[in-house]
C-alpha positions in Angstrom: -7.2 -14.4 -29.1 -10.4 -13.5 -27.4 -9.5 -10.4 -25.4 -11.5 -8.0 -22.9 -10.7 -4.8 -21.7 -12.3 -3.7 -18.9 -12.5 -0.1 -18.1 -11.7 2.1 -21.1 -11.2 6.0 -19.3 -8.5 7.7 -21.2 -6.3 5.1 -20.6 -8.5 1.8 -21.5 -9.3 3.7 -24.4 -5.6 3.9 -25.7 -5.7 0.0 -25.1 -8.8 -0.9 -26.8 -7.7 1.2 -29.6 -4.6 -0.4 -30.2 -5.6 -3.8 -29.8 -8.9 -3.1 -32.6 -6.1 -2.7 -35.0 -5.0 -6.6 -34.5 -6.0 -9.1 -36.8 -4.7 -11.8 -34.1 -7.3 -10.1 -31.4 -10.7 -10.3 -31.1 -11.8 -7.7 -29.0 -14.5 -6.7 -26.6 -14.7 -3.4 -24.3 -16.5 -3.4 -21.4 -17.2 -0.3 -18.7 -20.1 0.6 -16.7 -20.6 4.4 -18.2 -22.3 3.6 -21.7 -20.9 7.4 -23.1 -17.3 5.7 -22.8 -18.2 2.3 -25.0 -20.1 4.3 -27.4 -16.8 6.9 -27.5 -14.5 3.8 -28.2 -17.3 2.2 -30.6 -17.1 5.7 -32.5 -13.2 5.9 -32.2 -11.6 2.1 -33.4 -11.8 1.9 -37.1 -12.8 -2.1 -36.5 -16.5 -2.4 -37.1 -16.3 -6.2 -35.3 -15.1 -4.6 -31.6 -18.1 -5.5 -29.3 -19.1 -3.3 -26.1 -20.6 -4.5 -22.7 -21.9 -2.2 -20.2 -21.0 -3.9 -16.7 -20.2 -3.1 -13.6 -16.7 -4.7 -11.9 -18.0 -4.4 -8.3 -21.0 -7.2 -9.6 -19.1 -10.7 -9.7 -21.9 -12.1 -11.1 -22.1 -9.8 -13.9 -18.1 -10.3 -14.5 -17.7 -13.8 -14.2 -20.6 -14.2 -17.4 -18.5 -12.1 -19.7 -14.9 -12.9 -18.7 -14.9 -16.9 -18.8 -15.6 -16.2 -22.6 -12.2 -14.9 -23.2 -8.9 -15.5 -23.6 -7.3 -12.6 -22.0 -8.9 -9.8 -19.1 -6.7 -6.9 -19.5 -7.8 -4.8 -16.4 -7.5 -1.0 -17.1 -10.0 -0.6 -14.1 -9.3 0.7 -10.5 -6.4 -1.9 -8.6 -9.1 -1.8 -5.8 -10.5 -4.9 -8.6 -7.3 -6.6 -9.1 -7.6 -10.0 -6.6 -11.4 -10.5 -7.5 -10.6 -10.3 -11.1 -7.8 -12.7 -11.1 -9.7 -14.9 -9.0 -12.6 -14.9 -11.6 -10.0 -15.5 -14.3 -8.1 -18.6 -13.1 -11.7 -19.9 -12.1 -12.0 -19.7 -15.8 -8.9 -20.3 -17.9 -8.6 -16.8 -18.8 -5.2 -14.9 -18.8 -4.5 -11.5 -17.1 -3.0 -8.2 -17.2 -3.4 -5.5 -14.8 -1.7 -1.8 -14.6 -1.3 -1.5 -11.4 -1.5 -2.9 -7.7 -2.5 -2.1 -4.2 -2.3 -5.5 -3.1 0.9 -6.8 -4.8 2.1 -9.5 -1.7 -1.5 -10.5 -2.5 -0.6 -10.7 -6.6 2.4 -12.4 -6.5 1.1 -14.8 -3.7 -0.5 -16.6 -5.9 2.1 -17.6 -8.7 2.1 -21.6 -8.0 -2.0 -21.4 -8.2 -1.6 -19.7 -11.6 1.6 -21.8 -12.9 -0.3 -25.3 -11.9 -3.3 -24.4 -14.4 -0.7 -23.1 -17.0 -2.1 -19.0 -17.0 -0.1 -16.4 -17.1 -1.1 -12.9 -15.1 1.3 -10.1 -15.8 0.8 -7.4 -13.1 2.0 -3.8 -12.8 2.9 -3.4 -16.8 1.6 0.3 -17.6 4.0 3.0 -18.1 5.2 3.1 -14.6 4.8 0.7 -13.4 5.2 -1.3 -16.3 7.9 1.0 -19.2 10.2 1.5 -15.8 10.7 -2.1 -14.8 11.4 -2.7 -18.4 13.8 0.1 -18.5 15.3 -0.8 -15.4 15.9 -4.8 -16.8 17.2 -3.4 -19.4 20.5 -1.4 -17.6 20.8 -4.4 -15.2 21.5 -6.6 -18.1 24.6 -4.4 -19.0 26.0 -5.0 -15.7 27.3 -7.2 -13.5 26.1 -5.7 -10.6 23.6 -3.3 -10.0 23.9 -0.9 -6.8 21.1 2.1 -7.1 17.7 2.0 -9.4 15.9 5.9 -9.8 12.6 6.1 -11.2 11.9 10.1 -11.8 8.5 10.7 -13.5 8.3 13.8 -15.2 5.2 15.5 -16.3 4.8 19.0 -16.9 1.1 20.1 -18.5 -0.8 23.8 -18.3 -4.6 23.8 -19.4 -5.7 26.4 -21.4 -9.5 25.7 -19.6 -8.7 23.8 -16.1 -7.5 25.5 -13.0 -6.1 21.8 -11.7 -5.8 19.0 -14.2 -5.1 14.6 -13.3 -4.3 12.8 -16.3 -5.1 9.3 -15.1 -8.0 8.3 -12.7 -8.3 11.3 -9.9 -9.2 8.7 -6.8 -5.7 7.1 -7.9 -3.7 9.8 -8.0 -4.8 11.7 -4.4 -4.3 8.2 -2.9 -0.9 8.0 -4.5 0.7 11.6 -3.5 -1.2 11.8 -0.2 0.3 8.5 1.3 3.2 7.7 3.0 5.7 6.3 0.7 8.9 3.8 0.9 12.3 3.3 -0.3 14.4 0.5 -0.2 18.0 1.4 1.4 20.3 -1.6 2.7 18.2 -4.5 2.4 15.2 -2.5 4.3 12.1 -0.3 3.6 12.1 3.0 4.7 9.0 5.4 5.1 9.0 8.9 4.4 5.9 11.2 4.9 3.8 12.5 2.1 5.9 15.2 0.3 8.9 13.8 1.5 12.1 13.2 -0.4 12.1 16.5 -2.2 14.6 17.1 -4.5 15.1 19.0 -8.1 15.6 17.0 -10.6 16.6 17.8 -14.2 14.5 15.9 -16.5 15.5 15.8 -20.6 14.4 18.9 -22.2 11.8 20.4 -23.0 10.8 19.2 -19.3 13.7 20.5 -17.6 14.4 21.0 -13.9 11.1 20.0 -12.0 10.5 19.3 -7.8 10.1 16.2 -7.4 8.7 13.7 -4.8 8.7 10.4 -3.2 5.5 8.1 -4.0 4.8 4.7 -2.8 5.2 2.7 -6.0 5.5 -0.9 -7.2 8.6 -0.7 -8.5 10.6 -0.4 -5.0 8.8 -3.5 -3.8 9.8 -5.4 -7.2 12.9 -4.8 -8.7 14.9 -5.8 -5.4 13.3 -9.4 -5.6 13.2 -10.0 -8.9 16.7 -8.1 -10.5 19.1 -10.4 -8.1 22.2 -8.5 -8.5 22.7 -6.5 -5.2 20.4 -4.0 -5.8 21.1 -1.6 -2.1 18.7 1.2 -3.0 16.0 2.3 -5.5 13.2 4.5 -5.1 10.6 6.4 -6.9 9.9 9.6 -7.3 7.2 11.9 -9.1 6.9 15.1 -10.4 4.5 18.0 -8.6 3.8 21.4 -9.1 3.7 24.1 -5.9 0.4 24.8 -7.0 -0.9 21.5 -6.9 1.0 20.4 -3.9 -1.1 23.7 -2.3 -4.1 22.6 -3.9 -4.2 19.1 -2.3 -2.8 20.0 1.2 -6.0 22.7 1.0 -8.5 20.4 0.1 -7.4 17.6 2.5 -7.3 20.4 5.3 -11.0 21.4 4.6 -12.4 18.0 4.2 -12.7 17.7 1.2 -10.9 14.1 0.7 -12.7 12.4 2.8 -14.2 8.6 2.2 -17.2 9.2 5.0 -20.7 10.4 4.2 -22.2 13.4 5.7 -25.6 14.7 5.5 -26.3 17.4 3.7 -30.0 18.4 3.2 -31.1 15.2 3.9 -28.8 13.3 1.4 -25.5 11.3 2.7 -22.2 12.5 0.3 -18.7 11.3 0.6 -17.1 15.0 0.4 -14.2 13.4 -2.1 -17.4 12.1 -4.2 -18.5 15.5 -4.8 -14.7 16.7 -5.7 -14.3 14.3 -8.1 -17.2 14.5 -9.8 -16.2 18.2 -10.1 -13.2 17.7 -11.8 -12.4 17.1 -15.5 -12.1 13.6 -16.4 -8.8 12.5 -17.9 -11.0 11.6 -21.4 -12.3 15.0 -21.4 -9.3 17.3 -20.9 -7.0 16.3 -23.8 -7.6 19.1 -26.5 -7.4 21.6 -23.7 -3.6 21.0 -22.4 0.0 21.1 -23.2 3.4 19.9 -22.1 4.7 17.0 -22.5 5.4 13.8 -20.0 8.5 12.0 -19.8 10.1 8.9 -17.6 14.1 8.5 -16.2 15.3 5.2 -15.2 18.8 5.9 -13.3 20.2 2.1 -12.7 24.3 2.6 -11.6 26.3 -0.5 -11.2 29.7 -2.1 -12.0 30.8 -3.5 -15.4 34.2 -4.6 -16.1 35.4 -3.1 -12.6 33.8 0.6 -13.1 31.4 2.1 -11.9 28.5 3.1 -14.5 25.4 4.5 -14.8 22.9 4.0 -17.5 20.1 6.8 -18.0 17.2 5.5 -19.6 14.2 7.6 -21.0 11.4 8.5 -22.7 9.5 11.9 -23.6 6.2 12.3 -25.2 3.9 15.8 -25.9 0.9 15.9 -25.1 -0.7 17.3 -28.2 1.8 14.6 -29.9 -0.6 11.9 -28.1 -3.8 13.8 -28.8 -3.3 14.2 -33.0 -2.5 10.3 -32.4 -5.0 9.0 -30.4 -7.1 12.0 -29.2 -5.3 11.5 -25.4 -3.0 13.0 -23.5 0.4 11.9 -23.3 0.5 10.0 -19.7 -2.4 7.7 -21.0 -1.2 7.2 -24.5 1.8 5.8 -22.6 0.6 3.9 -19.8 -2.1 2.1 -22.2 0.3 1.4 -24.9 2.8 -1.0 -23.0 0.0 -3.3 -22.3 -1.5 -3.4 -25.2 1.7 -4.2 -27.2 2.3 -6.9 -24.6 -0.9 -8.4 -24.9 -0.8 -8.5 -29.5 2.5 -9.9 -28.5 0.4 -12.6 -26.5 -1.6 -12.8 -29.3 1.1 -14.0 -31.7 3.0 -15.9 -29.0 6.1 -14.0 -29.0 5.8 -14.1 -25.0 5.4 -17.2 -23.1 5.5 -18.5 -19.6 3.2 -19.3 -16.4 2.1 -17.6 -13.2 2.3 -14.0 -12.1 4.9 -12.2 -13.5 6.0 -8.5 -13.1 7.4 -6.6 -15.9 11.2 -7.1 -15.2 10.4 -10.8 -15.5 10.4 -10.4 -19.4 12.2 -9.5 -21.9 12.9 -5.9 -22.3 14.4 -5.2 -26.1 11.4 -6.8 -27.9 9.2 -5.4 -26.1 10.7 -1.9 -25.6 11.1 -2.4 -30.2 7.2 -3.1 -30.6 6.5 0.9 -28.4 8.8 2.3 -30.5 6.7 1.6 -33.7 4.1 3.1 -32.2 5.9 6.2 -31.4 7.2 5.8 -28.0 11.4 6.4 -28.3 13.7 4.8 -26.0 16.7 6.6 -25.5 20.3 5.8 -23.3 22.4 7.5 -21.5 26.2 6.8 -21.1 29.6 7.8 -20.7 29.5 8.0 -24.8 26.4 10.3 -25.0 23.0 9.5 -26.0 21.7 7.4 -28.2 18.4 5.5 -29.6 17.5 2.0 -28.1 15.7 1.1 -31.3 
């Protein structure tokens, strides 16, 4: 299967480097910074990977090297998402994306994609993506599901960097600094940024970390799409006081925002200059520790009880950099979809039109991670125990 990644920061590089082990894929990597290509080029064992420097926000650019391809897996920004899958159903070419700002947008389009027989799988990175999976998973054990919470977990110090992102900076201050939503009773709610606050005990070694309430895909999905009563999930994400400072200081100052000002003669955007200032997520690897870790809460009825299953996953980060070179919160967000994608390879998943991730299977899936050293692990009224 002719495949194409596009975009390979820290976490498109865990993707490419998977996929350059298949025999089933052939596989091209395509960014517009040449030091990343020639990075992966140097990293993937397989001599046969090609590169092609490009950039997304150039259609005509895109459409030239995706119609050659089987399968667009889009580890770029979700700003790309609608103008790629547009290319790619111009074209017979399948899709996979990590994440979406646009989802009504995404899933809109399901009869377009089903009447030309393409599949485009959206939202399927670690969460996104690991959590919908997780949360099939529980809801397949019971007859009714009630309450879905997603707690992301990660805890990393740098030995180097004052203030540290593991995935794409412009992504994560747009995530934490918006107002987010949960799903109660049939209805969205909005809270503020920072707002549902809460300690929450994550497995050890993370332990008990403040948590907070994001606006994430998952609370617009898994009420359509697990139909058994859900009444509440939400989402929420792990932040350090410091950090939480750091962002309500630079916002405060100026600092995050989009406009251009003049300074000596020359128009910057002030979050430009920030970002450009801070350690990309591809850089920063060797340089921290900690480890990352998801919890998937999903409490419903089986056999008249009440029962909650616990579902996780921990990584180290210096686990993911002997691996891969990477820090743990891209080795697992870039590993999902590139097992799903060898798996597309070797036709072990099937079906038409845009699909989320609790759409498919889970334990196949959630089996293929675990051989490449991402352990699943429940939790019920008998303890804890391995998935796989």
């Amino acid at each position: 299967m002719k495949t194409l990644v596009l975009g390979v920061g820290a976490v498109g590089e865990v993707i490419a480097r998977h996929l350059a082990e298949s025999s089933r894929i052939s596989l091209t990597v395509a960014d517009v910074d040449i030091r990343r290509l020639r990075r992966v080029k140097r990293l993937v064992k397989n001599r046969r990977v090609r590169i092609e420097l490009l950039d997304a926000s150039k259609p005509e650019y895109l459409t030239e090297v995706i119609k050659n391809h089987d399968l667009l897996l889009n580890a770029s920004k979700p700003d790309f998402n609608l103008q790629l899958m547009e290319i790619c159903l111009k074209n017979d070419v399948n899709y996979i994306d990590l994440a979406s700002d646009e989802l009504e947008e995404q899933l809109a389009q399901d009869r377009r994609w089903k009447n030309k027989e393409l599949l485009a799988l959206i939202c399927l990175g670690e969460d996104p993506g690991l959590s919908n999976l997780y949360a099939r998973y529980a809801a397949d054990k019971l007859e009714r599901v009630s309450e879905i919470r997603i707690r992301d977990g990660e805890v990393s110090k740098s030995r180097k960097y004052p203030i540290v992102v593991l995935f794409s900076p412009e992504v994560f201050f747009d995530e934490v600094l918006c107002p987010s939503y949960i799903y109660e009773e049939g209805e969205y709610k909005r809270l503020p940024p920072f707002g549902g606050h809460e300690i929450y005990d994550f497995p050890e070694p993370i332990g008990r970390q403040p948590v907070y309430s994001v606006n994430h895909e998952e609370v617009f999905t898994l009420p359509r799409f697990i139909r058994k009563g859900i009444r509440y999930v939400d989402f929420k994400l792990a932040l350090s006081d410091e950090l939480i400072q750091a962002l309500k200081l630079f916002k405060k100052i100026g600092l995050l925002r989009a406009r251009k000002l003049s300074v000596n003669g020359m128009k910057v955007a002030p979050k430009d200059v920030l970002f450009s200032l801070m350690p990309k997520p591809s850089d920063v690897s060797r340089y921290i520790e900690g480890h990352a870790g998801l919890v998937v809460e999903v409490t419903g009825e089986k056999e008249g009880r009440v029962v909650t299953y616990t579902m996780y996953t921990l990584m180290s980060h210096m686990d993911a950099y002997k691996r891969f070179k990477t820090n743990a919160t891209a080795y697992l967000t870039g590993t999902v979809p590139a097992v799903v994608a060898k798996m597309l390879a070797e036709e072990d998943i099937e079906g038409y039109g845009v699909m989320v991730p609790e759409q498919l299977e889970p334990e196949p899936i959630i089996e293929e991670v675990a051989e490449r050293a991402i352990y699943s692990y429940v939790k019920t009224s008998e303890g804890v125990i391995p998935l796989v």
